[in-house]
C-alpha positions in Angstrom: 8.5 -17.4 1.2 5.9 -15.2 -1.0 6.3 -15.2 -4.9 7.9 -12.4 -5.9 8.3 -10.3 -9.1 11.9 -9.4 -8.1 15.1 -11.7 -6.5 17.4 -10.4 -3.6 18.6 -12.6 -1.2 18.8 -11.6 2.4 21.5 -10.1 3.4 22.0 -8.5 7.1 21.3 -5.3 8.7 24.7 -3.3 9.7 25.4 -1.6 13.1 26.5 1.6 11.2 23.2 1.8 9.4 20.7 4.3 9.9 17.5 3.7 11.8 15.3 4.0 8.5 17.4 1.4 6.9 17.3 -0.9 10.1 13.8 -0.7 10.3 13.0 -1.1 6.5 15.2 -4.5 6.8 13.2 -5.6 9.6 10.1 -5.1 7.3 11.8 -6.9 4.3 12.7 -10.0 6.4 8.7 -10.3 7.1 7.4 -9.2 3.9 9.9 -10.6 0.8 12.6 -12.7 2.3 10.4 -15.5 4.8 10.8 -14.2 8.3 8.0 -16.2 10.5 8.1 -13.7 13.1 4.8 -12.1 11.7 3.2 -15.2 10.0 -0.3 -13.1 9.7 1.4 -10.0 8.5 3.0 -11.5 6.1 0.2 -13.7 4.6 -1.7 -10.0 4.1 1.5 -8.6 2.7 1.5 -11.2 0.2 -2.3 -10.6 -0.6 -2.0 -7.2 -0.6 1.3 -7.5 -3.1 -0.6 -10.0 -5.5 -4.1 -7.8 -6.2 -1.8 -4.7 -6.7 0.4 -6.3 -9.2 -2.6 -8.1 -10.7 -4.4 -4.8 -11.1 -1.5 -3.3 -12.2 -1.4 -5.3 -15.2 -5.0 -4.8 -15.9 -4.6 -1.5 -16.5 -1.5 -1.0 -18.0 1.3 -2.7 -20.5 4.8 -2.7 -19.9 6.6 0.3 -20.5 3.7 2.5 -18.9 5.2 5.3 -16.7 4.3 4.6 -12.9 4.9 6.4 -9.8 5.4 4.7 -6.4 4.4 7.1 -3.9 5.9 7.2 -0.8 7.8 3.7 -1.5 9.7 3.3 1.3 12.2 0.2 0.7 10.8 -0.3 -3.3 9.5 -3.6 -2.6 6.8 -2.1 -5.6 8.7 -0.5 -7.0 11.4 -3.1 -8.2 8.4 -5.4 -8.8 6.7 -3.0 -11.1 10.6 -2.1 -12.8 11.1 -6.1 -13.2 7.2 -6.5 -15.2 8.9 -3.3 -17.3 7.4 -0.2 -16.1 9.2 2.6 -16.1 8.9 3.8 -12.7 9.2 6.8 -10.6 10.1 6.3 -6.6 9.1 8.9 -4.2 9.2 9.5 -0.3 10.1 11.8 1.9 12.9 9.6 3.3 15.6 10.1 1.1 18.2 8.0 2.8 16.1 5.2 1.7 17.1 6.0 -1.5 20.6 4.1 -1.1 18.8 1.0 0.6 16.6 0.2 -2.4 19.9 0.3 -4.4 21.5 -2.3 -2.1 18.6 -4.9 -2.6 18.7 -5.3 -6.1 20.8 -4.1 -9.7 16.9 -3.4 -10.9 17.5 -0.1 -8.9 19.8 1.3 -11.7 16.5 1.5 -13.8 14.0 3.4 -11.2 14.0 7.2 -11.1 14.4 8.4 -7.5 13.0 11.3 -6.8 12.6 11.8 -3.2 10.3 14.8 -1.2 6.6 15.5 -0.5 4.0 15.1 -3.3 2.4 18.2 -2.5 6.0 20.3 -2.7 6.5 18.3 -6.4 3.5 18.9 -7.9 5.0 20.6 -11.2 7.2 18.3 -11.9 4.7 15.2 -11.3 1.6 17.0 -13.1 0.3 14.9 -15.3 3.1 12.8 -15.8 2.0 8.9 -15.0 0.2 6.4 -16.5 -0.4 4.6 -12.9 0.1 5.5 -9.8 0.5 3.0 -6.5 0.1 4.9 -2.8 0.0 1.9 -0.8 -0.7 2.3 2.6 -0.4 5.8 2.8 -3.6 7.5 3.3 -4.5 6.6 6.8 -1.3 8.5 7.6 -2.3 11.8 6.3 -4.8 14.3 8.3 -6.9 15.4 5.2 -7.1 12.4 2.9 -9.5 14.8 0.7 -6.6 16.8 -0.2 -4.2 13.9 -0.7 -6.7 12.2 -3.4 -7.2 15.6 -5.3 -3.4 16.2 -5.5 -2.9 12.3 -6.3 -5.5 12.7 -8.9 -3.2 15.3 -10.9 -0.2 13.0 -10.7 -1.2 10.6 -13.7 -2.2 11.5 -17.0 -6.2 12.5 -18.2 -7.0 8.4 -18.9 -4.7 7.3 -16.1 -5.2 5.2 -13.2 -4.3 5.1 -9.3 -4.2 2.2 -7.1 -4.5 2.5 -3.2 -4.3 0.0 -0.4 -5.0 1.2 2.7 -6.6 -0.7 6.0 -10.5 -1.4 5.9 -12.4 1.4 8.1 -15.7 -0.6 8.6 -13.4 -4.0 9.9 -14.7 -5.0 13.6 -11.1 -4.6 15.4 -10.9 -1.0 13.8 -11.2 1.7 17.0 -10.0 4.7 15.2 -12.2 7.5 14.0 -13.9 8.2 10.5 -12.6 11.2 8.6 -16.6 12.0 7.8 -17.7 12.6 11.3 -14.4 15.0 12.4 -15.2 18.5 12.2 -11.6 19.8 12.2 -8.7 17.4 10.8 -6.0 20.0 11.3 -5.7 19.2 14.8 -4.2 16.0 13.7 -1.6 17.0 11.1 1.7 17.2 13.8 0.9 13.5 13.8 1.0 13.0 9.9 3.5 10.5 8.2 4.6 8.8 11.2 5.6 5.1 10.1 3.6 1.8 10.5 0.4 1.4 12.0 1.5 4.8 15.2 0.9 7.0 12.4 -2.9 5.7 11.6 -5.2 8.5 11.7 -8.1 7.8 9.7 -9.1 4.2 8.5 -11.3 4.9 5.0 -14.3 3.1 5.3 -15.8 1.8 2.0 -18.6 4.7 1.3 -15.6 7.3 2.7 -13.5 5.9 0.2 -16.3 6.2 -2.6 -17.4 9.9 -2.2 -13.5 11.0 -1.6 -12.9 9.7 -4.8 -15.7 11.3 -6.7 -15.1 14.6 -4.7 -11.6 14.0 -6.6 -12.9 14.1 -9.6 -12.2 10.2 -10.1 -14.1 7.3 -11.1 -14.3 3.8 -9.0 -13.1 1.2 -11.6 -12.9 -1.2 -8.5 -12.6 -1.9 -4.9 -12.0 -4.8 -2.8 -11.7 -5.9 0.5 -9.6 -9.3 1.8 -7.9 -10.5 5.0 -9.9 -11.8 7.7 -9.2 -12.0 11.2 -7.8 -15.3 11.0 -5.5 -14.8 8.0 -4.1 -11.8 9.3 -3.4 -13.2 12.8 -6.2 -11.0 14.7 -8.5 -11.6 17.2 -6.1 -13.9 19.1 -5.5 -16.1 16.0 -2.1 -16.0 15.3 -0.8 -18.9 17.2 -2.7 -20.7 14.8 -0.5 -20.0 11.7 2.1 -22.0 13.3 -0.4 -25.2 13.3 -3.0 -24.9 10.4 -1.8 -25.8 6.7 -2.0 -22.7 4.9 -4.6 -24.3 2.4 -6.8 -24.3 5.1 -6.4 -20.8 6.2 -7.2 -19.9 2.3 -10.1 -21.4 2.3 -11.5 -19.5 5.1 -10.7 -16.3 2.9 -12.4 -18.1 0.5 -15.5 -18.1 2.7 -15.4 -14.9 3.5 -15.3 -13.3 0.2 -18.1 -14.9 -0.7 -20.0 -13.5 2.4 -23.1 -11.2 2.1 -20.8 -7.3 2.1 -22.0 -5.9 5.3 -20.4 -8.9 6.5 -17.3 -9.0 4.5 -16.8 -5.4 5.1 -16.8 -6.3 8.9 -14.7 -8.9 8.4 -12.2 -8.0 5.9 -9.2 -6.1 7.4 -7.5 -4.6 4.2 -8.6 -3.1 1.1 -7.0 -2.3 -2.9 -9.1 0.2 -4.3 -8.4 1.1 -8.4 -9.2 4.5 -9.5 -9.4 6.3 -12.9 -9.1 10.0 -14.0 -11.7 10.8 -17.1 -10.2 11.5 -20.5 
């Protein structure tokens, strides 16, 4: 099972639940509580979950005021509440709110406010230290609009970190944001959940100039996850027989790689971003 910055022990899903609550228990059991139905998606989970938190705490103390946008179960969000932020959960699901509740007594410290960024702006304007949308902006139509909006969200000083899916990896067929003339002809298919509602996968310059065109500065990006660590290219058979040492050490490998090949071959991305004082 992945290290973890918060304990809950499994407990099982209910027939009387609702479907979000079904399907966020489904993710838990992959991503927090050892399920080996999805050995490659859980090995980039955990990846994913340790450069957050590690950047996280690079950029701000305990105590700082964070908002998890669109948080879904609060696997971040109790993380960031048990290192002693003071955090803010968001989503448009507020039935969720409930489920994050059930996982853990850490809940009782988290602010819930549930709706859509855009609608909440007021009340979020300038108000974080740090905040995490984490695998949300390939599920918005004009990812433009979603970094300037995010940008107001955290204080004049403040940071944001994003992970979203690497646009330039090899296995990536979906289009750039860059080259489409007219986005709006995707926004009925906006916020779907899980990798359906993928519009856009950010490529690393995309990711650069929407940021600057946000009026925020790159204080780092990187790229992880090969094909072989996340279980791609028909390589997940072989989590069930190679040590997991060894399949580190071929992300090892990679990282080191010239970029135009690690951006080809890396399937995820954490990118940090800072609004100027």
């Amino acid at each position: 099972m992945p290290s973890y910055a918060f304990k809950t022990s499994r407990f099982e899903a209910q027939p009387d639940w609702p479907e979000s609550w079904r399907v966020s228990h489904h993710h838990d059991d992959v991503e927090i509580w050892g399920g080996k139905s999805n050995p490659g998606y859980t090995r980039m989970y955990d990846q994913r979950r340790k450069r957050v938190l590690d950047a996280l705490s690079s950029i701000a103390s305990p105590g700082a005021k964070l908002l998890d946008l669109a948080a879904a179960q609060g696997n971040y969000t109790l993380a960031a509440t048990a290192m002693g932020y003071r955090v803010t959960w968001n989503d448009l699901r507020a039935d969720l709110v409930d489920y994050v509740k059930l996982k853990s007594p850490l809940a009782a410290q988290v602010e819930f406010v549930p709706g859509n960024i855009f609608d909440l702006g007021d009340r979020f304007a300038s108000a974080f230290d740090v905040a995490l949308a984490l695998e949300v902006v390939e599920h918005v139509a004009h990812p433009d609009q979603f970094l300037a909006q995010l940008a107001t969200v955290v204080k004049p000083g403040g940071h944001l970190v994003i992970s979203t899916p690497n646009g330039g990896y090899f296995l990536n067929r979906l289009p750039r944001f860059s080259d489409c003339p007219d986005a709006s002809i995707y926004e009925d298919q906006q916020f779907k959940p899980d990798s359906d509602g993928h519009i856009f996968l950010l490529h690393q310059d995309e990711i650069v100039s929407l940021s600057k065109r946000a009026g925020l500065e790159l204080v780092r990006h990187e790229m992880f996850t090969n094909p072989l660590s996340a279980g791609h290219a028909k390589t997940a058979g072989l989590h069930r027989i190679l040590p997991g040492a060894a399949i580190d050490a071929v992300e090892r490998v990679t990282a080191l790689l010239p970029d135009a090949f690690t951006r080809k071959l890396s399937a995820a991305s954490v990118t940090v971003l800072r609004r100027p004082s």
